[in-house]
N, C-alpha and C positions, 0 to 999 in steps of 0.2 A: 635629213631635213624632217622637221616634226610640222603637223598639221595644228597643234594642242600648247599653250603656253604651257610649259616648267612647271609651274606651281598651282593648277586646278588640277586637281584627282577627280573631281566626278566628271569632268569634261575630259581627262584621260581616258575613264571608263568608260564612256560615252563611244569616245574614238575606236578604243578596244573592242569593242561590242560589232561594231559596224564593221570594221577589222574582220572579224571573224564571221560575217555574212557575206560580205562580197568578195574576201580573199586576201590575204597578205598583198600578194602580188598587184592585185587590181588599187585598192588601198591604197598601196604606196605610190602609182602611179596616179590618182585620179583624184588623192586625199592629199596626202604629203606631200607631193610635187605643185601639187595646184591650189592649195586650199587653206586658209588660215581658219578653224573654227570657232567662234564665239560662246559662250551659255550665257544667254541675258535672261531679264525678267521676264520677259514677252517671246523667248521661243530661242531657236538657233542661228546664229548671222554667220553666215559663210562666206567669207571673204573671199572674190576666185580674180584674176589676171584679166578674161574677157565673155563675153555674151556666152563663146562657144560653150567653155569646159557646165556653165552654170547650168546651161540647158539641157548639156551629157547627163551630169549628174540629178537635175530633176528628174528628167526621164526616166532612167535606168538605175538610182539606187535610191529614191523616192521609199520603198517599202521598206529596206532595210537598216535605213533612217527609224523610221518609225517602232519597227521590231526593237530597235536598240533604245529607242528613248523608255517604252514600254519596259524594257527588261532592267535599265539602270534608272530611271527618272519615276518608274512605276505610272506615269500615264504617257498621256501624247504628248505632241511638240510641234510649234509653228516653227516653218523653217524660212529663213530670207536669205536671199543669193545680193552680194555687196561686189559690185564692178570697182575693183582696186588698182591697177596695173602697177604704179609706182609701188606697192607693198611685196612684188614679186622680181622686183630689180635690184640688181647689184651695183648699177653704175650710180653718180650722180643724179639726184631726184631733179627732176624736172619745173620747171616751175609751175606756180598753183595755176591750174586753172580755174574757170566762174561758173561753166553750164556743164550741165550732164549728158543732156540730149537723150532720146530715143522714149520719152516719156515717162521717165524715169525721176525720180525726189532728190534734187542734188543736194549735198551734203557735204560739209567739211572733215575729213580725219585728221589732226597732226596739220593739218593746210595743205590736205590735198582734195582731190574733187571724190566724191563716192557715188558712186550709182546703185542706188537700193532696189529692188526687185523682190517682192515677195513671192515662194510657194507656200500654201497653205497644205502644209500636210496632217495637221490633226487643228481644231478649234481653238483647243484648250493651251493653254500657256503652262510654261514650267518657272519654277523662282528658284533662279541661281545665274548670277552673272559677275563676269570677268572683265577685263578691258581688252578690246584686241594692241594686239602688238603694231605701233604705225612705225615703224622703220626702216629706211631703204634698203639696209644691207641685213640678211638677219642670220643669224648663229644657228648652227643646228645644235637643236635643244633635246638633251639626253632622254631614251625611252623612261616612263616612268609605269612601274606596274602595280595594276589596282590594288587595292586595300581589299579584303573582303566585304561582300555585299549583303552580309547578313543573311543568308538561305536563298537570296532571288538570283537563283540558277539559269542558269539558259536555256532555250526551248531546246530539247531533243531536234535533233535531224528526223526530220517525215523522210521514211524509207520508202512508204505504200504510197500506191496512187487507185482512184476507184477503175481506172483503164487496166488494170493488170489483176483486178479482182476476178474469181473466174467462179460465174454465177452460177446455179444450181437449185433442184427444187427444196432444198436443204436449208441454203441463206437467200432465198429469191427475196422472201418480203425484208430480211432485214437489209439487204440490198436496194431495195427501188426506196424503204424510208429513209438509207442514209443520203442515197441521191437528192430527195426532196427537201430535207432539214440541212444540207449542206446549201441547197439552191434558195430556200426559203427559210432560212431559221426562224424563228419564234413566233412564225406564222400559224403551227398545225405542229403535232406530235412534240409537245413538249412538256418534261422533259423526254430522251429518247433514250432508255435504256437498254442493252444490250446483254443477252445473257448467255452460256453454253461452256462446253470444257472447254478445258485449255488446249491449243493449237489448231481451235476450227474457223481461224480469221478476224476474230473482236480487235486484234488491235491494226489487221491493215485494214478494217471499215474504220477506226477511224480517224486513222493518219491519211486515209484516205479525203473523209468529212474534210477533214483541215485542208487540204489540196484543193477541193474544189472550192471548200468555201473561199480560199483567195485568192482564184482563178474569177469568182463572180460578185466580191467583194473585198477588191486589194486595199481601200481604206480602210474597210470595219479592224476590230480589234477581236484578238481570239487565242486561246492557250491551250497548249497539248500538257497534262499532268498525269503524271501516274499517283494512286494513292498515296505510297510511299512517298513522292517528292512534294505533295501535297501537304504530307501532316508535318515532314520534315522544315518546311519553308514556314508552317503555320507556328512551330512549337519555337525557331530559331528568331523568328522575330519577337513572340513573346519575350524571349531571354534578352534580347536587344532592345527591348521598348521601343520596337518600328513597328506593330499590331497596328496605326495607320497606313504604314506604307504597302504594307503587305492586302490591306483590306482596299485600298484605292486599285491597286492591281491586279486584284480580283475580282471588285467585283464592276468596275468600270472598263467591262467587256461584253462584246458584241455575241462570242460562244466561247463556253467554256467547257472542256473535252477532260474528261477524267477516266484514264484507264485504270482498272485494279482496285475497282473504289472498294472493294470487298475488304479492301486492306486499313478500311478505319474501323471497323468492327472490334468495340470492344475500348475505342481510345474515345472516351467519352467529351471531352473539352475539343478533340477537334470534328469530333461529331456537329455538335454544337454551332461550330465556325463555320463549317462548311456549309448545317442547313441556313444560316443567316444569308450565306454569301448568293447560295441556292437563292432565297426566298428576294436577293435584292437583283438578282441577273433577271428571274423571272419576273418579277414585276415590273422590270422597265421592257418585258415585251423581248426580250433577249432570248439566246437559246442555252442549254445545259444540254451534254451526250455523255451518257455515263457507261461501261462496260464491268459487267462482272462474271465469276465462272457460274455464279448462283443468281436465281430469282430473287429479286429480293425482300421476299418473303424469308427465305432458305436462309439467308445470310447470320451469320449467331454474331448476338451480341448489338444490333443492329436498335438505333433509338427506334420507339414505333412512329414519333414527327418523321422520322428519314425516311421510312418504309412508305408511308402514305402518300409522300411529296412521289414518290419512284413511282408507284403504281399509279398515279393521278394523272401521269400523260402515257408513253406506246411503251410497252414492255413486248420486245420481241427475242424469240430465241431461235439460234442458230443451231443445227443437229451434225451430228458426223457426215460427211459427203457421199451418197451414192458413190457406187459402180461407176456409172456413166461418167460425175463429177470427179472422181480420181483420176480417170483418164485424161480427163481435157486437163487438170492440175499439171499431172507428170507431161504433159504434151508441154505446156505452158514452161514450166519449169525445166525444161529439156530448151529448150527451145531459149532460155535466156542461156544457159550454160554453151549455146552452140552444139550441143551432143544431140544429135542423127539416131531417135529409136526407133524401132520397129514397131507394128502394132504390139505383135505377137511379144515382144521385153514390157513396153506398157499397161499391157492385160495381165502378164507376170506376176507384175510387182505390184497392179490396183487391186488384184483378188488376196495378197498377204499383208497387204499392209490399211489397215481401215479405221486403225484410230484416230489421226490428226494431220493434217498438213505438214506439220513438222517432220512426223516420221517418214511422210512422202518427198521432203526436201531432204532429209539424210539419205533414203536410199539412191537417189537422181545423182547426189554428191556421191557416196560413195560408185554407184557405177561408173560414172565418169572421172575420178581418180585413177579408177579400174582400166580403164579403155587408155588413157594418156599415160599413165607409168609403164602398164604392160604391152602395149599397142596392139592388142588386141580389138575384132571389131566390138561393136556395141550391138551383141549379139543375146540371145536367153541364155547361153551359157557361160557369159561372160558375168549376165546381171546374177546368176546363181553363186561363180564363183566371189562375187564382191558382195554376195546378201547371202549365202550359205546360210548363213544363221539362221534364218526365217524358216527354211525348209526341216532344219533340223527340231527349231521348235513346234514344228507344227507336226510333226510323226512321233515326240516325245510326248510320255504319260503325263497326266494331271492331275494332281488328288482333287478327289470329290469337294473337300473343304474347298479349296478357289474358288472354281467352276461355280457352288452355292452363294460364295462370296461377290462373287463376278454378277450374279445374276439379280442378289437384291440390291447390289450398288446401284445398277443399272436401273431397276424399276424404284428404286426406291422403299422397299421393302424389308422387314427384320426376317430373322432367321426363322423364326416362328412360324410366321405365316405359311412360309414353303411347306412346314412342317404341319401345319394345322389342317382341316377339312374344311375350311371355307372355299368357297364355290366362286366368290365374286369376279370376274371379268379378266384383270390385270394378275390377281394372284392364281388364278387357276392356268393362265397363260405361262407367267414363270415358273410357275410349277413343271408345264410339259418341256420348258427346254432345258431348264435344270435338269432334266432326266435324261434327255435328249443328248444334251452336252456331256453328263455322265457317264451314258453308254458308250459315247463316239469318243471320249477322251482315258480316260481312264479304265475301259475294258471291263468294266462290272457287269454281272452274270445280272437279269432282269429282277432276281428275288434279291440279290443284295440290294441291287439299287431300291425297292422298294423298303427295305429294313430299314436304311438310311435315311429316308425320306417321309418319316410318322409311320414306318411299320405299315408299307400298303401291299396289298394283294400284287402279284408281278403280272397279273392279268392289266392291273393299274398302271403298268410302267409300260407294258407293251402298249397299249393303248395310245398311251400319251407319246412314244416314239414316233408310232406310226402316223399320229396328227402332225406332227412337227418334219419328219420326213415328207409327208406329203405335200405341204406349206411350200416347204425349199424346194422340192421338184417342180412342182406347179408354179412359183415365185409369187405366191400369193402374199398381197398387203396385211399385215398385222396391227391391230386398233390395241389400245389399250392406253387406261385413264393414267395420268401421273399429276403429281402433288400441282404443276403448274398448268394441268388442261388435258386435251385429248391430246393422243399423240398414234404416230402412223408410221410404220418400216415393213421394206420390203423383208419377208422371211429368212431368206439366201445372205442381206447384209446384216439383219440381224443377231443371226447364231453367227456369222462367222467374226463379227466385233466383239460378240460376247464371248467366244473361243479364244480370240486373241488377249482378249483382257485378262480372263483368266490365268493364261500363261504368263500374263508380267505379274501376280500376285504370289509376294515370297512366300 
């Protein structure tokens, strides 16, 4: 049994959509079995058997109603629940009745009685309308599958939530702004861009954002895009002459979330689209949350309108996680897996691993593969033999080239400078742990490393070891300026991320 007459495709797709939000299963029991769907000019007429199923479905698939009119119809959709009963029987129709009863607008279908009931779940009307089917007895009508939708793809699955985010003095402010622009969008910090490497959490803050935002605004309207799906969506409707439909779906939104926006850089026409869409979200008082690996200053290729728009509301950036912060990670992340560590396996693996959360969810995977294949406990020597690798990189030589590499990546710096005798604050600082890193990695006698390094005195290199030794022993904070502001790490996580970096440099 089909909920959708035979011969509308966008009201199939319609059904398809919704389908694939509240579940085949649920679907076919709560759509199919009970529901005749309508597309009129003034919204969606739901035709259901009695009071009960009409109120089920207000209640309970109300949002994902609306997600699907938004994904196939490109805006909203009023929806009205139609009391039918003779439309869901097999026997002999009954004869007509005259009242409706229960305050309801009676009405004739085919000469039978209807009882109309509206939910209003968006304002705005859609134009497209069918006739429903008044039949007593009715045929089950063959599935029909969508036509292409011209690039209006579906929203991704929100995987994050901000309850499983695990805060830190790292992401603390980019944390407590996505809480407030998630609870109050286009009130304050708008728009909110997000910036830092890749695997330090920009996209579960904001598949997070999106969770709360419809936790505290399940009417508003809102879209999760990555660049990519962005410019993909933008360029496929051009080719389709839908540049309306695409542009009513954009920008007739409550917040619009764009991860990877770094990824229009350089595509000039959906530069373009985007600032327009930008410039029509914000002006109706809306929100925009943008994430990129770079400031978007940094960003190449970048219109200077886009940059301006960035920087004109909260540009925050997110750093690599503390000591402390990897540990409560790996707890966290342990702890979804159901695997039982130690402190002493979690301090293990948070002092070798200090890049990205990612690399802290492979090694948790890998240990725990380790412990359920071998049944071995989940012990340090367990996480050794399932992360071996880490220890054997970390007692393996470096060439000096990385290590230099590693270290002006890091501050932002040319090779130059290392090399130069300027004195200023940030490069006289890369300068001691590039030395620093050289002596402890690579084994260089103090006059080589000075040869290397603009030909300096080894009294110069000694110097500069012993500032940098002393830093890490003592865990003193380190200041130094970069391209997007002051910035600040403990000594201990900084040589040992810059250690680590260096080693993944081919």
């Amino acid at each position: 049994m089909s909920c959708v007459s035979a011969n509308d495709l966008q009201l199939a797709r319609l059904a398809d959509a919704i389908a694939q939000r509240v579940g085949q299963q649920r679907f076919h029991v709560w759509f199919n079995n009970s529901t005749r769907l309508d597309l009129r000019q003034d919204g969606l007429e739901i035709a259901v058997p009695n009071d009960f199923i009409s109120e089920w479905i207000g209640k309970n698939f109300t949002r994902p109603i609306q997600e699907a009119a938004h994904e196939v119809l490109g805006g909203p959709l009023q929806v009205r629940f139609s009391v039918v009963p003779e439309l869901f029987e097999t026997d002999t129709p009954r004869p007509d009745a005259k009242t409706a009863g229960d305050g309801g607008v009676a009405t004739q279908v085919a000469g039978r009685p209807v009882v109309r009931r509206t939910v209003r779940v968006e304002d705005t009307a859609v134009t497209r309308a069918v006739a429903i089917v008044p039949t007593g007895r009715l045929k089950p009508a063959p599935r029909i599958e969508p036509p292409p939708t011209h690039g209006l793809t579906a929203r991704p699955r929100l995987r994050h939530d901000l309850q499983s985010y695990v805060v830190g003095p790292s992401n603390q402010l980019a944390f407590n702004t996505a809480c407030y622009v998630a609870e109050f969008p286009g009130s304050q910090y708008n728009p909110l861009f997000i910036h830092g490497q890749c695997g330090l959490g920009k996209t579960h803050l904001l598949q997070g954002i999106c969770r709360k935002f419809i936790e505290h605004h399940p009417t508003k309207r809102w879209m999760y895009l990555t660049g990519e799906e962005f410019t993909n969506e933008f360029l496929t409707s051009l080719r389709a002459n839908k540049l309306d439909v695409f542009r009513r779906k954009m920008r007739d939104l409550d917040l619009l979330v764009i991860d990877d926006v770094h990824f229009l850089g350089g595509k000039k026409a959906t530069q373009e689209e985007f600032l327009h869409t930008f410039n029509a979200i914000e002006a109706m008082g809306k929100q925009v949350v943008m994430a990129s690996d770079n400031h978007p200053k940094l960003i190449e290729e970048f219109g200077e309108s886009l940059v301006n728009r960035f920087v004109s509301g909260m540009v925050v950036r997110i750093d690599p996680a503390n000591y402390a912060t990897r540990c409560q990670i790996l707890r966290a992340l342990a702890d979804r897996l159901g695997l039982q560590l130690a402190e002493e396996v979690i301090a293990w693996v948070a002092r070798r691993v200090t890049q990205n959360v990612r690399e802290l969810e492979g090694a948790i995977t890998r240990i725990g593969a380790h412990v359920r294949l071998t049944g071995r406990p989940a012990d340090v020597e367990t996480a050794q033999a399932a992360l071996g690798d880490l220890d054997r990189q970390h007692v393996a030589p470096v060439r000096p080239e990385n290590v230099l590499q590693a270290v002006c990546n890091y501050f932002g710096l040319e090779l130059k400078d290392l090399m130069s005798g300027r004195r200023q604050r940030t490069i006289s600082l890369a300068r001691s742990i590039a030395m620093f890193l050289v002596r402890k990695t690579a084994k260089l006698s103090f006059p080589e490393i000075g040869s290397r390094m603009g030909k300096r005195n080894h009294s110069t290199v000694i110097s500069a070891c012993r500032r940098i030794e002393r830093a890490v022993s003592k865990n003193e904070t380190l200041i130094w300026t970069s391209s997007v502001g002051e910035r600040e790490e403990e000594a201990p996580e900084l040589v040992q991320r810059l250690e680590e970096h260096s080693r993944t440099i081919n």
